[in-house]
C-alpha positions as CSV (number, residue, x, y, z in Angstrom):
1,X,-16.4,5.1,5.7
2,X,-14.6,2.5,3.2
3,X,-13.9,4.9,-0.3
4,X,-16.1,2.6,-2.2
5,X,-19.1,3.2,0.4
6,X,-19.3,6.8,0.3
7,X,-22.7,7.0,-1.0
8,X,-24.1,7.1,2.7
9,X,-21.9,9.9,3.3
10,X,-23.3,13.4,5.2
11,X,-22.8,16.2,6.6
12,X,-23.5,14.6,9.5
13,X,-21.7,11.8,9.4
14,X,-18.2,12.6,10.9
15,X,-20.3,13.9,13.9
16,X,-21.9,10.5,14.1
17,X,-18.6,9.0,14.0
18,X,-17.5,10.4,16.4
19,X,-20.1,9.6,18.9
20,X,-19.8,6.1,17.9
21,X,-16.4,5.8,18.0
22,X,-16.1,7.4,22.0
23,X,-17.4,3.4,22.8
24,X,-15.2,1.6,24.8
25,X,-14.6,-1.2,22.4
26,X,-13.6,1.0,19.7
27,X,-9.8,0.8,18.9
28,X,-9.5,2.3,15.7
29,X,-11.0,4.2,13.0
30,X,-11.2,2.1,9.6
31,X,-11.0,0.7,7.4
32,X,-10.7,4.2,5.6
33,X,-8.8,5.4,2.6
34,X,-8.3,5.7,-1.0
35,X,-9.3,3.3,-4.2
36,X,-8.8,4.2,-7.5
37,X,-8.8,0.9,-8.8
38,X,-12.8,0.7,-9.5
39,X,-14.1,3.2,-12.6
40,X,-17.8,3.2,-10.7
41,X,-15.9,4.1,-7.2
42,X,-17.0,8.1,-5.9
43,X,-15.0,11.0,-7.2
44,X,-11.3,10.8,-6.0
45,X,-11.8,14.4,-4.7
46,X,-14.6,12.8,-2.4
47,X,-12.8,9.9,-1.5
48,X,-9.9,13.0,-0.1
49,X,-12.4,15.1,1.4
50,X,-13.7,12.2,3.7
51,X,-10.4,10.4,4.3
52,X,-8.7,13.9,5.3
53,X,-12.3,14.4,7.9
54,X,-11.8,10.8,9.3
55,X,-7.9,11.8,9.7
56,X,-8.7,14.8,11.2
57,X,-11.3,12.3,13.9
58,X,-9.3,9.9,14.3
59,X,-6.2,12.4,15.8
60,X,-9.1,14.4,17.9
61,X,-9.8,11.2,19.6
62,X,-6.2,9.7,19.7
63,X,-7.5,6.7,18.1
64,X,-5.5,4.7,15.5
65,X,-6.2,4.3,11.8
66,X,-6.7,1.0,9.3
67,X,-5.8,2.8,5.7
68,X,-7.1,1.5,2.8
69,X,-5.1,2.3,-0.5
70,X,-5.5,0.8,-3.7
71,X,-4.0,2.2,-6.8
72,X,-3.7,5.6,-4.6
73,X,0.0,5.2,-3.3
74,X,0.9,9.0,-4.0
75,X,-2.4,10.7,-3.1
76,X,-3.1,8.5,0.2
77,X,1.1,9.1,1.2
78,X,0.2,12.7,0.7
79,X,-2.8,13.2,2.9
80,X,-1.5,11.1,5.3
81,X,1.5,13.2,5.5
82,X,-0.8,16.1,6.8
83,X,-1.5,14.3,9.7
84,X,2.1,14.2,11.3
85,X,1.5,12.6,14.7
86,X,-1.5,10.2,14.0
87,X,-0.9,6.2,14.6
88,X,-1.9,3.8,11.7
89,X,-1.7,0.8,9.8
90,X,-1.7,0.4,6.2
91,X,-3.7,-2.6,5.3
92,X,-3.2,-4.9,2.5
93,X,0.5,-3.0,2.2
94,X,1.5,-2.8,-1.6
95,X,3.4,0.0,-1.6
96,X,6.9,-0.1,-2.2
97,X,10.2,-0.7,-0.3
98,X,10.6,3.5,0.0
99,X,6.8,4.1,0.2
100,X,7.3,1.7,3.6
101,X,10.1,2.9,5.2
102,X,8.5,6.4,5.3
103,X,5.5,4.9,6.9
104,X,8.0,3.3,9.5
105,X,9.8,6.1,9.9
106,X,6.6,7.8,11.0
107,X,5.8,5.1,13.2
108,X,3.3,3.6,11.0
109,X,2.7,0.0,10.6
110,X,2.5,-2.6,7.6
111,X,0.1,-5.0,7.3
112,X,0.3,-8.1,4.9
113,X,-2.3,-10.9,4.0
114,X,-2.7,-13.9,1.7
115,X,-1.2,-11.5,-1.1
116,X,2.5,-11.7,-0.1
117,X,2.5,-16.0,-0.5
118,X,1.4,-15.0,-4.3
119,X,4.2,-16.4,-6.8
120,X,3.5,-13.0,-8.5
121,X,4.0,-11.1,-5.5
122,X,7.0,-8.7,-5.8
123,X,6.9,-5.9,-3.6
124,X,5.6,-7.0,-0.6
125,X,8.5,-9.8,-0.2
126,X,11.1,-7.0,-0.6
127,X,9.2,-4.9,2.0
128,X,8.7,-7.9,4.8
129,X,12.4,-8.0,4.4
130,X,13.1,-4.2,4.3
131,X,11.6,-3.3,7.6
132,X,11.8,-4.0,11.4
133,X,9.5,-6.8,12.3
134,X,8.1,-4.8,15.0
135,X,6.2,-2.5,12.9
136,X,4.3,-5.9,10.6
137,X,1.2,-7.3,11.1
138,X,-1.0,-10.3,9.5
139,X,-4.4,-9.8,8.7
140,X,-7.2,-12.3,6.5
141,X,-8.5,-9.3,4.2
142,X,-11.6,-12.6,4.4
143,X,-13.3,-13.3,2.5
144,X,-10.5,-12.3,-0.3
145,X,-7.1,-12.6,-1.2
146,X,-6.4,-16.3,0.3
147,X,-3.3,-17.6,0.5
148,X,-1.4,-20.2,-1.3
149,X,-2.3,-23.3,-1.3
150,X,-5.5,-22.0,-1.0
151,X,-6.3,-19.3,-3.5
152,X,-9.1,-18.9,-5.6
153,X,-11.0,-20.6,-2.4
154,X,-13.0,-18.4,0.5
155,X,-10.1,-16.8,3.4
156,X,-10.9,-17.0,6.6
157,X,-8.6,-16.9,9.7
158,X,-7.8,-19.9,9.4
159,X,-5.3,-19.3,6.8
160,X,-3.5,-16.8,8.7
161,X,-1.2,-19.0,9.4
162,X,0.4,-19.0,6.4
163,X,1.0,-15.3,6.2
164,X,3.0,-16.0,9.2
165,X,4.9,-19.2,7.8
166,X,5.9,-16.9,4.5
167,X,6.9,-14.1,6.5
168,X,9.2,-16.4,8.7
169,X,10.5,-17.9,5.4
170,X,11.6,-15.0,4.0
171,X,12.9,-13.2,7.0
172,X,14.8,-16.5,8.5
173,X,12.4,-16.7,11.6
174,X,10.3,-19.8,12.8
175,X,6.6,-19.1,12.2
176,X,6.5,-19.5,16.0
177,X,8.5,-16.2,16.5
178,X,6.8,-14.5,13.9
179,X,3.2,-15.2,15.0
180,X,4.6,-14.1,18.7
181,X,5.7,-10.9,17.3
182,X,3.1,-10.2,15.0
183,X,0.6,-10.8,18.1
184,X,2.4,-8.6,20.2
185,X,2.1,-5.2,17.4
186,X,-1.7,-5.8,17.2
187,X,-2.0,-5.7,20.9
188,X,0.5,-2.6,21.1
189,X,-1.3,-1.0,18.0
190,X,-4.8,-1.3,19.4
191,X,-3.7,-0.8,22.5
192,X,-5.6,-3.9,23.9
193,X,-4.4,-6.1,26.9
């Protein structure tokens, strides 16, 4: 359950997840998390209650998570926190440099889209830089957040590609190499062949 689609939330529902997610195409729980940017979103004290449960799920099953956080750094940091052990990626990272190398140090990943080849884009640069390529990934976020050249236009995978040409440029890699190791975390962090 995405914290802006909490409406369809139950009592039921973490027990429905979890029948769903024993599939054997399911890799990860997620996209799940915290956003505080919306005034209409649910109650923030909803959006912790049903993070913590999917937490609590996803470490019963020893599946991965797919974090979303949006204006929520401190409160999603915390919860997460609670759940010393579990595997995840944070999605869309904006945290800071500090923010991401306690996620690393957890064993966490980072996951960047069109958003870091913004010219207003500040943190994430810092942070591509900051920590070991091995824990980074590229992602679409499509239909939003395109990248330069492109913004303002509909993403779509396409345009990944130059996710992985601005994370080369600013780490001093070929996109090559960074498409190469970017490809291997995603298989490593879903665990797929």
């Amino acid at each position: 359950f995405h914290p802006s689609d909490l409406e369809y939330f139950s009592a039921d529902s973490i027990h429905q997840l979890r029948v769903l997610a024993q599939e054997p195409k399911v890799v990860a729980i997620g996209e799940i998390g915290l956003d505080y940017y919306w005034a209409e979103t649910p109650p923030r004290e909803l959006q912790q209650q049903v993070l913590r449960s999917q937490l609590a799920l996803a470490r019963e099953l020893s599946l991965p998570v797919i974090i979303h956080d949006r204006d929520a750094h401190a409160d999603t940091m915390a919860i997460v926190r609670e759940f010393p052990g579990l595997r995840g990626v944070f999605h869309c990272f904006a945290g800071s440099v500090e923010m991401a190398r306690e996620l690393v140090d957890m064993g966490w990943y980072l996951s960047f889209n069109g958003a870091a080849t913004f010219k207003n884009a500040r943190k994430a640069p810092e942070v591509i830089r900051a920590v070991p390529m091995e824990r980074l990934m590229i992602e679409t976020d499509a239909p939003y957040l395109t990248p330069v050249p492109y913004r303002g236009r509909r993403n779509d995978s396409t345009y990944v590609r130059l996710v992985a040409e601005k994370i080369a440029q600013l780490r001093d890699m070929t996109p090559a190499a960074v498409e190469q190791a970017t490809w291997e975390n995603g298989k490593r962090f879903f665990r797929i062949a």
